[in-house]
N, C-alpha and C positions, 0 to 999 in steps of 0.2 A: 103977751104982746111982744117983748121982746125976743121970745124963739122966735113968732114970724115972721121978726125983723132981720133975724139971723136966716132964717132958711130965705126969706126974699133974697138978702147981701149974697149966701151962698148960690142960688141960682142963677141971678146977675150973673155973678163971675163965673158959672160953669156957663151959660149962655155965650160971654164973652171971648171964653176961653175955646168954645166949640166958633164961633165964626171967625176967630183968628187962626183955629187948624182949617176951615171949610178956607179960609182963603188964601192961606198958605197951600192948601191940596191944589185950590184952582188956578190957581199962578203955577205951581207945579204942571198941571194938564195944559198951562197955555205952552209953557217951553217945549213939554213932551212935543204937543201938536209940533210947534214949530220945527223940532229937529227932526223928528216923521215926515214933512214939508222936506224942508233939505236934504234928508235920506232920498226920498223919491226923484226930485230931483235930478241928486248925482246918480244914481239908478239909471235913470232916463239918460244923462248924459254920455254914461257909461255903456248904455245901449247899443247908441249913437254911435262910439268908438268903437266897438265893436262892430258892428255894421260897417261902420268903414271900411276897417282894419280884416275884415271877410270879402270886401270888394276886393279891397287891395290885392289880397292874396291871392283868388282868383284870375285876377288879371297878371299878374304875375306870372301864376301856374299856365296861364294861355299861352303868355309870351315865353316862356322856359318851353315848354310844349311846340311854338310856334320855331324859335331858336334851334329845335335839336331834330326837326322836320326838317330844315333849312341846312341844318351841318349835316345832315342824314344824305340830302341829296346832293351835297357837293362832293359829299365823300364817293357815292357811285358815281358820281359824273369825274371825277382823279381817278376813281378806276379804272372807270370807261374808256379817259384821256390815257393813263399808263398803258394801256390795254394795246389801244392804239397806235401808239409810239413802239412798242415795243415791235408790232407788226410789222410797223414802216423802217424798225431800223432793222429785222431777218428780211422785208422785202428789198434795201437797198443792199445789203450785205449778197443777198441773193444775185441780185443785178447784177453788184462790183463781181463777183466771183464769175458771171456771163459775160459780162466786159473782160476782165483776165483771161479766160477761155479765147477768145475771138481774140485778142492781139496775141496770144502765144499763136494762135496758127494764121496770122495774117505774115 
């Protein structure tokens, strides 16, 4: 009688001893869960930044894109303008040198 007083006490206490580790594991698995939750999450929100931070840059790259379209053409159009000027000052240069002609034999 008293071994199966002893293997009862001993079983108790391994019964005890086993849902005090089953609940310490499950408190263990709730935090797991919860920091798995939070991971995701910041995943997600980190997503987000990213997608942003991928608009952004594209619009960006439009507007650098758009900017050097923009300096591309004003730089042929100072060409065009230099181009031009240069014409009008051999055309006037040309002239003075007709006008100089004509008053030496006037």
């Amino acid at each position: 009688v008293e071994s199966s007083r002893q293997e009862l006490h001993q079983a108790v206490a391994i019964r005890d001893d086993l849902r005090s580790e089953l609940q310490t594991s499950q408190d263990l698995l709730t935090e797991r869960r919860v920091q798995i939750q939070r991971l995701l999450h910041e995943c997600e929100s980190l997503k987000t930044q990213v997608n942003r931070l991928n608009i952004a840059l594209e619009n960006s790259d439009e507007m650098t894109s758009t900017r050097r379209d923009e300096s591309q053409a004003l730089s042929l159009e100072l060409t065009e303008m230099t181009s031009q000027i240069r014409s009008l000052h051999a055309d006037i240069e040309s002239k003075d040198e007709s006008i100089g002609k004509l008053n030496e034999s006037v």
